[in-house]
C-alpha angles and dihedrals in degrees: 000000000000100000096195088068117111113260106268108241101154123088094243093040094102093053092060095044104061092048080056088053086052104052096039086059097039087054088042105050078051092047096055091032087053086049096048098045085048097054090051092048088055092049100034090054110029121137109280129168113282090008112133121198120248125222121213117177092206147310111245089190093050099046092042074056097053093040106056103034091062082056103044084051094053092042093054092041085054096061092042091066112030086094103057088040088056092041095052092025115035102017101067099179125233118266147134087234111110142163139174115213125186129190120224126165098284122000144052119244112201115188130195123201106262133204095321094046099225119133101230107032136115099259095054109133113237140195132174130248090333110105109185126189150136132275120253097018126115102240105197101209116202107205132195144157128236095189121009142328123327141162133223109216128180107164099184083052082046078224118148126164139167113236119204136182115259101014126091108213120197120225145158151187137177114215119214101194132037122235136103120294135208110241110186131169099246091192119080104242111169138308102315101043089121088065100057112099137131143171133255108202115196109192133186113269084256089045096053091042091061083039091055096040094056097038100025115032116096116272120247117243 
C-alpha cells in the first residue's frame, strides 16, 4: 500500500482508494514500459559509421495498437468505477444530519439549523472554518459559494467536491473514526487561498452531544 495516503476514515473511502491503486500501477507500468522502449530506441539506433537513417510514414497496425488498448483501459476503468461515483455523488443517504457550507475567500462557513430547524434560514447557527459532528452517521452537507470557485476538500473523508456561486451542490460522507481532520480549499481561489483551512472534528455520539448541547442548543434569556 501507498503509505503517504491519508489514513481512510470515511465509509467509501476504500472504494476510491483502490481505483486510485489501479490507475497509479497502470500509469506506472507505462510509464516504465515507455522508458524502456525508449532506452533501447536510443541505443539500438544511435548514429554509427556507414549507418543511414531510415525514413516510415506510419505504421497503421501500430497506431490502431496503441489506439484501442488506452480505450479499452479507460472503458474498463469506467465501469470499474460507475458504481462507487453513483454511490458518493447521486445516492445521498437518508438522514436528519444536515449542514449548510459556504465558501468565502477565504473561509468556510459552516451553518446548523437553528431553532426552527430548517437548513437556510435566518436563524441558522454559524461558525467558521470549524465542522463538528458524530462517528458512524451519514452528515448531508449543502455547499455553496458566495464569491468565486472553491473547493471542499477532506482527504481522510476522500471527499472532494467543487463548490460554485450561485449553485447549491449536494454531498455527503460518513466518517468511521473520531479525530481532527485536516479541511483545506483545494482551488486556488485568490490570494489568500493558502489561508483557507479549516477542521473537521469528528466526536463520539456522547462527545458531540455535549458538544450540541453547549454551541447549539437555544440560549436562555
Amino acid at each position: 500500500m501507498l503509505s503517504w495516503l491519508p489514513e481512510d476514515v470515511s465509509t467509501y473511502g476504500h472504494e476510491i482508494d483502490s481505483l486510485f491503486y489501479l490507475i497509479y500501477y497502470i500509469t506506472g507500468a507505462t510509464f516504465i514500459l515507455v522508458t524502456v522502449l525508449m532506452v533501447v530506441f536510443l541505443i539500438k539506433y544511435r548514429e554509427q559509421p556507414g549507418r543511414r537513417a531510415a525514413y516510415s510514414h506510419g505504421n497503421t497496425t501500430l497506431e490502431i495498437i496503441w489506439t484501442i488498448i488506452p480505450a479499452v483501459i479507460l472503458i474498463v476503468l469506467a465501469f470499474m468505477s460507475a458504481s462507487s461515483w453513483a454511490k458518493i455523488k447521486r445516492h445521498v443517504p437518508n438522514t436528519d444530519f444536515e449542514l449548510r457550507i459556504v465558501a468565502k475567500q477565504f473561509n468556510w462557513e459552516v451553518g446548523y439549523p437553528g431553532p426552527d430547524k430548517k437548513l437556510g434560514t435566518d436563524d441558522d447557527i454559524k461558525f467558521d472554518n470549524d465542522v463538528h459532528v458524530p462517528v458512524n452517521k451519514p452528515i448531508r452537507l449543502v455547499l455553496t459559494a458566495a464569491d468565486v470557485i472553491h473547493s471542499f476538500f477532506i482527504p481522510n473523508m476522500r471527499f472532494k467536491q467543487d463548490v460554485v456561486p450561485g449553485r447549491e451542490i449536494v454531498g455527503w460522507f460518513e466518517a468511521t473514526k473520531p479525530g481532527k481532520y485536516e479541511l483545506p480549499c483545494a482551488e486556488l481561489c485568490g490570494f489568500g487561498h493558502s489561508g483557507m483551512k479549516g477542521w473537521l472534528f469528528v466526536h463520539t455520539p456522547e462527545d458531540y452531544q455535549k458538544w450540541a448541547d453547549e454551541n447549539l442548543a437555544p440560549k436562555a434569556q
